[in-house]
N, C-alpha and C positions, 0 to 999 in steps of 0.2 A: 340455142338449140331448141327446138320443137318439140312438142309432145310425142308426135309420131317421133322424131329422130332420135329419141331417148327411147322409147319402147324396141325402137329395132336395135339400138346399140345393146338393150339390155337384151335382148334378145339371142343377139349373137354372142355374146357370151354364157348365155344359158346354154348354146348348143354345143359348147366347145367342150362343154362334158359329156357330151354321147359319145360311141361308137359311129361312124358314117354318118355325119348328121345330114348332108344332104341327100340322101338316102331314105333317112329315117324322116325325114320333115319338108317332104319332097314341094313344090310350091306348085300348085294346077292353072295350065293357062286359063283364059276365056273360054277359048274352041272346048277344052276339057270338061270344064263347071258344063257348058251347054248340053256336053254329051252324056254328063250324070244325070239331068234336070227331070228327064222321063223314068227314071230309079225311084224318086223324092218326092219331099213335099218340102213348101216353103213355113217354117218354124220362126217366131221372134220371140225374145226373151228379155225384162228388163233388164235395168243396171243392177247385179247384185243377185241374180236368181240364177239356179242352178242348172245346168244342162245335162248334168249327169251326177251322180253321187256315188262315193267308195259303198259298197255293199251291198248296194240294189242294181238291179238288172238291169244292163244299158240301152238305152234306145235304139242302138246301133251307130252308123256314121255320120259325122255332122259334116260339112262341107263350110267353112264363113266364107258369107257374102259379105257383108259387113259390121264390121267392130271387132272384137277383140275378147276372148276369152280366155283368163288365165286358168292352167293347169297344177295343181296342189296334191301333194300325197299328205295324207292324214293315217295317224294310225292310234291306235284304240288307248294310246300314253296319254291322248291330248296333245299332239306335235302336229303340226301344220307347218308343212316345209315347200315352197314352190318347184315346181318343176319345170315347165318351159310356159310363153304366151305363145298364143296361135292368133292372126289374123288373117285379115281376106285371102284365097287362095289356098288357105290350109285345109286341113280334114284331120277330123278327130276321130281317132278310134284304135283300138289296138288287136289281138286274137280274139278275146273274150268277145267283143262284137259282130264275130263269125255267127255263133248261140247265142247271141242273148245271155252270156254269163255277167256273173257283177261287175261293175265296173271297180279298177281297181286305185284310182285316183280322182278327185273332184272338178268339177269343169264350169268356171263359173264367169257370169258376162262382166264385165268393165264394158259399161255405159250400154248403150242398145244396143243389141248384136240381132243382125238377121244369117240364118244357114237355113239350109237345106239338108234335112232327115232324111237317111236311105236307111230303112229299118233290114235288121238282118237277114231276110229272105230274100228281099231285093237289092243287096249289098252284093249275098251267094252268085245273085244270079246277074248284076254286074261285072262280078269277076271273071265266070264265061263269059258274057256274051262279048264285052270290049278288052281284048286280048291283051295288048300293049298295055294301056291304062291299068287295066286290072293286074298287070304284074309288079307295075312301079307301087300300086296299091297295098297290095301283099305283100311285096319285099319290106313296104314301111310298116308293116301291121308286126311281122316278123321280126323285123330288127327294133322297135318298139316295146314287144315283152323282151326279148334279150337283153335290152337297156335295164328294165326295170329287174330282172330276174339280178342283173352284175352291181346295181347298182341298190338291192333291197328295196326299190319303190314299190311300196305296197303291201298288199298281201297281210297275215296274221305277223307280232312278236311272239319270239319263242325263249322264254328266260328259263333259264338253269345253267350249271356246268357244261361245260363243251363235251364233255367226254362222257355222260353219262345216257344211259342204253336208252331212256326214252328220246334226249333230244337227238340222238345220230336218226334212230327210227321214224322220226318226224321230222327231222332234216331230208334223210333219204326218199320219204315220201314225196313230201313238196318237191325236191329236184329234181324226181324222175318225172314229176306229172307236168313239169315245165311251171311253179307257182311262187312268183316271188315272195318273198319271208325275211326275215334277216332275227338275228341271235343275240340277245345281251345275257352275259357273266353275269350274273349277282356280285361277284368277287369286286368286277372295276367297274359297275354301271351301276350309278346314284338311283337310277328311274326304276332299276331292275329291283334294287337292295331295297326301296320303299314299298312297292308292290310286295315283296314278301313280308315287307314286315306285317303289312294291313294281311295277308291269306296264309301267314303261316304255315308256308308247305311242310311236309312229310317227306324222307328222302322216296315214295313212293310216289309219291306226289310232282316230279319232277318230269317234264320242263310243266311249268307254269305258260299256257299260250294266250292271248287274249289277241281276239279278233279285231277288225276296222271299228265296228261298234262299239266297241269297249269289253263287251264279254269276256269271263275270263274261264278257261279249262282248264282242267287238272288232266295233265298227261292224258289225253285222250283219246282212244283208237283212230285208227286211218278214217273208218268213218265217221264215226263222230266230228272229225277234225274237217273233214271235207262237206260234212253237211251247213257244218258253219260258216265254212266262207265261199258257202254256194257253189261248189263244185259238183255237186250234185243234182243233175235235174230230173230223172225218174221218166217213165213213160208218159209221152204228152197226149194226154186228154182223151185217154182210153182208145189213143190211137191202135190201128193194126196196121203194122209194118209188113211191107212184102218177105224181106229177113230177117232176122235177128240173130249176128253174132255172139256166139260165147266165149270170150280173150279178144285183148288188145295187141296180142305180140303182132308179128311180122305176119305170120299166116293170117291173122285176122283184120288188119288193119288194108293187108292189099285186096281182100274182098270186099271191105268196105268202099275204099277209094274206088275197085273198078264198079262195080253194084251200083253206087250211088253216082259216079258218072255218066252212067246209064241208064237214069231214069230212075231203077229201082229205090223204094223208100228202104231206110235201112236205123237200125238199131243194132251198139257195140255195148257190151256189159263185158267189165274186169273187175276181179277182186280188189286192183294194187294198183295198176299202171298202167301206161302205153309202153310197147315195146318186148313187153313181157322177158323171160334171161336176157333175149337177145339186145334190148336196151339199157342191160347195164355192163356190155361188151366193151371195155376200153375201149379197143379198136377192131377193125372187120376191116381185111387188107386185100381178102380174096372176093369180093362181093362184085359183078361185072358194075365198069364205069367209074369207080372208086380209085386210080393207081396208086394212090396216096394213103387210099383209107379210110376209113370214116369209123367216129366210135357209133357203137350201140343207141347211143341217148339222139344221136345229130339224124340219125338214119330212121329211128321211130317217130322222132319229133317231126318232120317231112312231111311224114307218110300222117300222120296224125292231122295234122294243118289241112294236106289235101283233104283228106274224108272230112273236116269239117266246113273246107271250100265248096266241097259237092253235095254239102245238106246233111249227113250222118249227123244222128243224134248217139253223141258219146256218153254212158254212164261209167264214170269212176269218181269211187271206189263202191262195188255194187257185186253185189253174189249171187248168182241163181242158186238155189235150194236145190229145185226138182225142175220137170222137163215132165210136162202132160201130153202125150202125143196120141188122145182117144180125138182129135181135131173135131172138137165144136164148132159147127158153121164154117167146117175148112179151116179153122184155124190151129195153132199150137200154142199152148198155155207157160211161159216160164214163172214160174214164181220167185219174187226177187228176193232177199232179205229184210228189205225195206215194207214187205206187207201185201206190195202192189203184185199185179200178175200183168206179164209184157205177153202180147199174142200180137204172132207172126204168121204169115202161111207158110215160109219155109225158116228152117236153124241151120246155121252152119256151126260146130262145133268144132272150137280152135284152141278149147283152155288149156291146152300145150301140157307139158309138164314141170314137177318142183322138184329140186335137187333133193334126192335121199339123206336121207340125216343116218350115218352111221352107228354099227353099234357101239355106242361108248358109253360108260356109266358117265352120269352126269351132264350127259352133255347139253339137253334141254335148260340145266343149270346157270350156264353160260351164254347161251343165243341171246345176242342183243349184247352180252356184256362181254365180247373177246372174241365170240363165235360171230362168225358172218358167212353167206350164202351168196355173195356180191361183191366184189370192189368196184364203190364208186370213190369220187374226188371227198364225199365225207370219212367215208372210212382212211381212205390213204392219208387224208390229215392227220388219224390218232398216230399213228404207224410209223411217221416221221423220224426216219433217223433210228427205227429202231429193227431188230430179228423180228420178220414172221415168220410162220409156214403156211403152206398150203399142200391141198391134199387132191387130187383128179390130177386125169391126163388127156383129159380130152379139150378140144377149143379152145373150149372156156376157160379152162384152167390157165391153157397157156397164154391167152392174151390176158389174163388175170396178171398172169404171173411178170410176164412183161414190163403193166402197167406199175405194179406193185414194184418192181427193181427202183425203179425213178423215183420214189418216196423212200421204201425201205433202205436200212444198213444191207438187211441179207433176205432173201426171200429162200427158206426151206423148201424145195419141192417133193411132197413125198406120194411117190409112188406107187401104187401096190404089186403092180406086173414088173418086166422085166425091162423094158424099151417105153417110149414115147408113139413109135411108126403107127403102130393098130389105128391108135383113134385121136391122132391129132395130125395133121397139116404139116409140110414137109419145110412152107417159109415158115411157120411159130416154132418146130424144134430150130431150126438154124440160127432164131435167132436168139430162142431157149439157150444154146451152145455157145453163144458168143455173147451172151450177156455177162460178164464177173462175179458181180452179185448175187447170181443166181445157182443153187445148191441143188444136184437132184441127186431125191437117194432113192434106187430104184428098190424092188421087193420090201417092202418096207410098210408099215400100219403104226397107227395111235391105239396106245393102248389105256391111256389115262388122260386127265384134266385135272391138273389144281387150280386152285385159287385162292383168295383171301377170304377175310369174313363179310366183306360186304359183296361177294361173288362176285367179284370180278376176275378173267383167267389172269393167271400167273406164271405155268407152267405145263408145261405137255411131256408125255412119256411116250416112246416107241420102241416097238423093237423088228427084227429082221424077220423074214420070214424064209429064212433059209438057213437059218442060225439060233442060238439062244440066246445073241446077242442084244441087250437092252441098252438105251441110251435116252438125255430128258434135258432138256434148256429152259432156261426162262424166256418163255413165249406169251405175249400180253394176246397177240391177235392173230387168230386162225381162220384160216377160208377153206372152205369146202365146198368142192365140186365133182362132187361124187354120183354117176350115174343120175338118172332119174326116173322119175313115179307121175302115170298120167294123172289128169285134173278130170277124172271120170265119175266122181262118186254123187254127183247129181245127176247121172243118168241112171240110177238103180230105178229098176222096176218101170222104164217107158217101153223097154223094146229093143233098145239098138244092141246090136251082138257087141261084145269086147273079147276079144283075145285072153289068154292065160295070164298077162300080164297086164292087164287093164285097157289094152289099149282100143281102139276105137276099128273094129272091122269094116273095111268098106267094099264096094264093087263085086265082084266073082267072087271073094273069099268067103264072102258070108252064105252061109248055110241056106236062108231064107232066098238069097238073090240068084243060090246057082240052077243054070239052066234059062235065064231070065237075061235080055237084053237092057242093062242098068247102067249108068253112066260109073266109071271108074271112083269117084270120089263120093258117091252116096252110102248111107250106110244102110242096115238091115229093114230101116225102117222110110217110106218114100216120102221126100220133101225132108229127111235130116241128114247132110253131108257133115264128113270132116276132112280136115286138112291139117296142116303141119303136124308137131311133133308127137299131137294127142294120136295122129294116125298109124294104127298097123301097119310096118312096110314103110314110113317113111323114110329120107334120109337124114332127116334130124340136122336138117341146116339153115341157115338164113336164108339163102338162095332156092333151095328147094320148098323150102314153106311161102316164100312170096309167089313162087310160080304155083302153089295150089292153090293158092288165094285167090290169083288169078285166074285161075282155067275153070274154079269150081263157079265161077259167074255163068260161064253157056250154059252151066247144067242148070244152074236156078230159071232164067229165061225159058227152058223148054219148057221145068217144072212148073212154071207158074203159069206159063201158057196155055199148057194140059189141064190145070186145073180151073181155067176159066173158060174153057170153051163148054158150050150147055153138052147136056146128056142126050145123047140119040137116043 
């Protein structure tokens, strides 16, 4: 047998641990390579030199012409573990080569290797212009991190206990942001137990994460954590963007996509995530084109990928402070937390809202440790087998409550009103009704939180509200989905009207615009719109926040139109 016949046998057995390998490691004809070749530049490399590296910025797409390039996850232990070879006909590259994010695996030549370089703007702009191509592209660019995301390649280690508040916190981060990671126990992992011994954690000190380079953090904030493995890229080069969204959810991420398919430059800032609630929605069953369903995370994740197909530059994990709207030079000023100031000519404001924290003594005591605002696949792990409850009746709650049946013994539903009908969906109570597992006590509130000494919850008290009846179980883990409160409090002092309740005045309602012909989704102040949940009047739903996201693009188009024609 041959060299070559040995590298493809080993080959094919590399592939036989993806998902869809031929899919995911698609092979390019001739006719194909020829029709990238105006995208590129022709690249060679010797034997042994690196084509990309875990932790630095990737070049973008490699195309082999010739020789061969083996694929390696490295991670900050010292492990070097192979992942697949790629030769002639293949193409290197995964999401992160949309932006220019780090690469998250090694790519290194066995013997000469010549390719062809399509750096990531003319990758973006590959993907329009050659239709077919560019989707077999994408689909393998997509099914590529989903490999790496199922199978831990890449990304930071996260060592501590499974169950304790910082690693769910930073599990649930990297999950929702779509970033592969994987978890060693100190308890059964040699590499884990050694690393502690040499940084002696703190149980505050928990998880211990150390990045591709070796770095090692102490339980560290979303962004702290994200600065380090480069998810963070900041406003480029004192650019001024035509927009700049505030939130990643559903309202924000469809103005991105339609905005930036249309030419306009675009900038997204989120505190946390893509998808914002509505990405951490088990399922969404009523959403048009879905008859099946689709959860929160698959339906963000999409929409995410496109805006980064169409050029959106995405910052998460990133805060705007304040919102300057005295427009210097026509511009509008965000100040980020990071120091930097992003200027747009127009804001769309989409930072939605955050689930009310109830009044309960203690109950900040517990968030992170029993308390949750979410179920995702991290939390239903603690939950296994065991009584939660949960507290709302709206959506959320109920597809919460749903997802939670299929992990949990018993899911509590506790209610404050009298019925489900007001503010949940007519398929979630039915199927609310026909689940077993599932307990609802209507008129009913929490009226306390125990716990242990290391606060973790242990038990919850409630009683009736239409009675004096009191009642208390041993409950580890509680979700709450309780009403919510807009993400308004960085527009203090710009301008824009907000309602009694924070929320975000737009069109006719506001004081300043009536009598004035103003597009519906603008708010008091011209060139700042808002859309989904953060809006006055809206309907507070997935479907109705993607069609604002949508429709508030004509209005940016006139706005910016208007504001570049000179002055009579």
């Amino acid at each position: 047998m041959g060299q070559d016949d040995t590298q493809r046998t080993d080959r094919d057995a590399q592939l036989m641990r993806f998902t869809r390998p031929e899919q995911t490691f698609p092979a390019l004809t001739p006719a194909e390579i020829e029709r990238i070749r105006h995208f590129g530049e022709i690249r060679t490399y010797a034997d042994g030199e690196l084509l990309f590296e875990t932790g630095k910025p990737g070049p973008g797409m490699f195309v082999v012409l010739a020789g061969h390039v083996a694929i390696t996850q490295r991670d900050g232990l010292g492990h070097v573990t192979p992942v697949i070879d790629q030769g002639p006909g293949q193409f290197l590259a995964e999401l992160g080569q949309l932006s220019g994010r780090p690469a998250l695996v090694d790519g290194r030549a066995e013997g000469d290797v010549e390719v062809l370089l399509v750096p990531p703007e003319r990758l973006r702009a590959l993907l329009v212009a050659e239709a077919e191509l560019g989707e077999r592209i994408m689909r393998a660019l997509i099914l590529r991190r989903v490999n790496l995301i199922q199978d831990g390649i890449g990304g930071p280690v996260l060592i501590g206990p499974s169950n304790s508040a910082g690693v769910v916190r930073l599990q649930g981060f990297l999950t929702r942001n779509g970033q592969p990671h994987h978890l060693l126990d100190p308890e059964s992992e040699h590499d884990a137990a050694e690393l502690i011994a040499r940084y002696s954690p703190k149980p505050e000190d928990w998880p211990l994460v150390v990045t591709a380079g070796g770095t090692v953090l102490r339980n560290p904030s979303e962004t702290e954590l994200g600065r380090a493995i480069g998810m963070i890229g900041g406003a480029k080069d004192n650019r001024i963007y035509d927009v700049a969204i505030v939130g990643c959810g559903p309202a924000g991420l469809a103005t991105a996509v339609y905005a930036a398919s249309e030419g306009l430059s675009v900038a997204v800032v989120d505190t946390r995530a893509f998808g914002g609630q509505a990405g951490a929605s088990a399922r969404i069953e009523n959403y048009l084109g879905f008859p099946t369903g689709i959860s929160g995370q698959a339906l963000a994740g999409r929409a995410f990928t496109q805006a980064q197909k169409f050029g959106a530059d995405i910052m998460i994990p990133m805060s705007v402070s304040s919102l300057d709207c005295s427009r210097v030079n026509g511009t509008f000023a965000l100040a980020l937390d990071c120091g930097e100031t992003l200027r747009s000519r127009s804001v769309v404001v989409a930072s939605g809202a955050r689930y009310r924290r109830p009044d309960i003594a203690n109950l900040d005591k517990f968030e992170g440790r029993g308390v949750w605002y979410w179920a995702s696949p991290v939390e239903a792990r603690l939950c296994a087998g065991e009584e939660v409850a949960l507290v709302g009746a709206g959506n959320s709650a109920g597809q919460a409550a749903v997802f939670l049946s299929g992990h949990a013994k018993r899911v509590l539903m506790i209610i404050r009103g009298g019925g489900l009908g007001a503010s949940m969906s007519r398929y979630l109570i039915e199927r609310i009704e026909a689940t077993p597992n599932i307990e609802l006590m209507f008129n009913t509130e929490i009226t306390a939180l125990e716990g242990d000494e290391a606060s973790l919850l242990r038990r919850i008290r409630w009683k009736s509200r239409l009675s004096d009846d009191e009642d208390s179980a041993d409950i580890r883990n509680l979700f709450l989905f309780v009403g919510a409160d807009p993400a308004t409090s960085w527009l203090d002092g710009c301008g824009v009207t907000l309602d009694r309740g924070g929320f975000v005045v737009t069109g006719a309602q506001s004081e300043q615009n009536q009598g004035k012909l103003v597009a519906p989704l603008e708010t008091s102040v011209p060139g700042v719109y808002a859309v989904g949940d953060v809006r006055s009047g809206s309907v507070k739903r997935v479907g109705g926040a993607i069609g604002e996201g949508a429709q508030v693009v004509a209005s940016l188009h006139g706005y910016l139109g208007d504001a570049a024609k000179p002055a009579l």
